[in-house]
N, C-alpha and C positions, 0 to 999 in steps of 0.2 A: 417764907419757905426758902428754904438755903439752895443755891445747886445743888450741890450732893443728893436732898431730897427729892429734887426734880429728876435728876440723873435717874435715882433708884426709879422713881414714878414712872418714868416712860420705858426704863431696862422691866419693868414689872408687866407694861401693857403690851410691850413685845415679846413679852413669854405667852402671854394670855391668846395673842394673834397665834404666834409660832403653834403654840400649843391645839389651839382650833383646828389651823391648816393641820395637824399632825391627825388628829382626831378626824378628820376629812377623809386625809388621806388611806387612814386606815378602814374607816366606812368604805371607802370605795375599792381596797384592794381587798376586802373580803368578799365584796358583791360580785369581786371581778372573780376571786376563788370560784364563790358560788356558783356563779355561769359559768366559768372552765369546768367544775365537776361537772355539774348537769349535762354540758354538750358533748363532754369526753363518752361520759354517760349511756347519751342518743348513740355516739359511734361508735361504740361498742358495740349496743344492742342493736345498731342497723347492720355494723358487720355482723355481728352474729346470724340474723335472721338470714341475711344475704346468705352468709354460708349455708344455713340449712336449708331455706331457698335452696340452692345451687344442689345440696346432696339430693335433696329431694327429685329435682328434676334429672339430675343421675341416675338414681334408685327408679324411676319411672323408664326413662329411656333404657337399661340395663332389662328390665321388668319386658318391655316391650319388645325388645332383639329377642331374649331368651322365648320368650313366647313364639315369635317367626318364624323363630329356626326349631323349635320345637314340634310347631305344626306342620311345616315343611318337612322334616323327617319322617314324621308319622304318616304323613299323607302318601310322599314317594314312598316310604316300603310299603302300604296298604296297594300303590296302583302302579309299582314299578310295571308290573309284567303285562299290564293291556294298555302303556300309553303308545305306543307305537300303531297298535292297534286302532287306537280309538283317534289318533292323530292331538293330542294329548300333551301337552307340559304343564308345569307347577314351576313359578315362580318362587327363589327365594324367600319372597314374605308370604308366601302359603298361596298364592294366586293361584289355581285351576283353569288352562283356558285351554279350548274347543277348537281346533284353529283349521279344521275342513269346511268350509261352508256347502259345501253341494251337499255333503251327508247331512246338514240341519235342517235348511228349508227350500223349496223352491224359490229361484229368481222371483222376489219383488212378493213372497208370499209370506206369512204369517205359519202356516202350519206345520207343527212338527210331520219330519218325515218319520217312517218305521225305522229306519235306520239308526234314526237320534234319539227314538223312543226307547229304542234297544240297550242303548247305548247308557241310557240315563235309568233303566232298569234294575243295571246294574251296580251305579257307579251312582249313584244318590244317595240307596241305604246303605253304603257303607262310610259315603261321605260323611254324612251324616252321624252314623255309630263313632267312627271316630272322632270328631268336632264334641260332640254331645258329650260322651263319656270320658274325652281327657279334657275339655276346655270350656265346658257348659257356663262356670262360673266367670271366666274369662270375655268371651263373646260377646259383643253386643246388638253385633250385625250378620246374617249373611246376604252378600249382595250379589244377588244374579245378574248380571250385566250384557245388554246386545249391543252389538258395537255393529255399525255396516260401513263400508264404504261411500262414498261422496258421489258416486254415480245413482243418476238416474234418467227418465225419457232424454231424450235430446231437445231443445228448444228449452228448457227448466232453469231458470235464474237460480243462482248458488242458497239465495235463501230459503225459494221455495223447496228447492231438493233439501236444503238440511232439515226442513220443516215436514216434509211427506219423509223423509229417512226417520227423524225420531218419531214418528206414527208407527212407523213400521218394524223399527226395535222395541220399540214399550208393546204394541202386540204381542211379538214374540216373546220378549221375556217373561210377559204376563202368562201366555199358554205356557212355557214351561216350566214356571211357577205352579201352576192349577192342575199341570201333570205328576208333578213330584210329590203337593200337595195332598192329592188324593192318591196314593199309594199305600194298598191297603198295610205292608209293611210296617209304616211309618206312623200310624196311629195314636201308636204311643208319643209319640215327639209333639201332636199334633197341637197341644197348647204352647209347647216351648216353640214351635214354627213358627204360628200365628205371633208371636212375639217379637221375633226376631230374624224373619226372613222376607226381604224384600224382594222387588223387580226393577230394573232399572233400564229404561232405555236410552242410549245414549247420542243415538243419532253417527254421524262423522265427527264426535269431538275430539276421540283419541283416534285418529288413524296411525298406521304403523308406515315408517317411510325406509326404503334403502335407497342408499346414495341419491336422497334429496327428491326421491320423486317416490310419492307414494304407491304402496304394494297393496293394490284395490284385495285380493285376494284376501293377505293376512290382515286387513283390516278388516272383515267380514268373519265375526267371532263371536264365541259365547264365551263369559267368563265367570267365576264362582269366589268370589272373595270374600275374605274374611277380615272383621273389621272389629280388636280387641279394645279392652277397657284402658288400656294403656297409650293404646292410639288418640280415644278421646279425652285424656285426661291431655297430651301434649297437647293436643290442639287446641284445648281451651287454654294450657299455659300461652302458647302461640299469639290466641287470640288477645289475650292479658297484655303479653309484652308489645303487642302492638297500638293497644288503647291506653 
């Protein structure tokens, strides 16, 4: 075999190499294509999601203000002209709260007075007609809430007072739950009640304080809250974004 032929032989078996590597390379910048599309792919469609993710939780929260502020107007013009009366305000997110306590119950007692019975004679069914007839689908709670003060006997370690205090608000909220309940008025509500209205007693967990020292008085309340489909929808997002 001449050089010349040898030259050609090995310039032949280095195309063959060349040629493989080329063939490699190309296998593998297609795989690499492959996997860029696919992942571009995934980011896409997880930005996407995120975004409606994101409108979604907008569209709920938007859902949930307009509701607030909805029921809070309805409710002040149904009781602008007896809260004064009744010692009475309503919270921007629809909150209803009681805030005399001598007019509710006796010091350290359970039982409605006449005064609060009067009071809620009034101011139930119509609570109620309103909540019912503009927000019935909406609702998914009404929560009576007794809230007391941190006082009680003297010699009482802080825990047992907080412990004989929510005795003593879950009492009460309960009787005036089982007053409003049985109003022969309300009869007709009386499946959607059983459904949807609770008692809650809360003990001193929310006292109200000014300038850093609590005000036994206005922490000594009844309250009447309302608790929408869209409040429980964020919370479980809430709870989502926390797990």
């Amino acid at each position: 075999m001449s050089k010349l032929d040898k030259f050609k032989r090995k310039d032949k078996n280095s195309d063959n190499v060349w040629s493989s590597i080329s063939d490699l390379m190309s296998g593998l910048m297609i795989v690499f294509l492959f996997t860029s599309v696919i992942f571009m792919s995934k980011v896409i469609d997880e930005n996407t999601n995120i975004k409606k993710q994101q409108q979604t939780v907008e569209n709920i929260v938007t859902t949930y203000e307009e509701s607030k502020e909805n029921i809070y107007e309805d409710l002040y013009n149904e009781f602008e002209g007896d809260m004064d009366n009744w010692h009475m305000e309503i919270d921007k997110d629809g909150t209803i709260r009681f805030k005399e306590p001598e007019v509710f119950f006796d010091m350290g007692e359970a039982e409605l007075k006449t005064q609060f019975k009067d009071i809620l004679n009034s101011f139930f069914p119509r609570y109620i007609n309103v909540i019912y007839k503009n927000y019935k689908d909406k609702v998914t709670e009404i929560r009576i809430e007794g809230h007391t003060s941190s006082e009680w006997e003297e010699g009482v370690d802080t825990k047992t007072a907080y412990f004989k205090n929510m005795e003593l608000s879950q009492d009460r909220t309960r009787n005036v739950l089982e007053y409003v309940m049985n109003m022969e008025s309300l009869s007709e509500y009386e499946n959607w009640l059983i459904d949807n209205i609770t008692a809650n007693g809360m003990s001193y967990s929310h006292r109200i304080y000014k300038d850093n020292v609590e005000d036994k008085d206005a922490s000594r309340r009844v309250e009447f809250r309302v608790i929408t489909n869209s409040e429980e929808t964020i919370n479980e997002i809430i709870d989502n974004y926390k797990e």
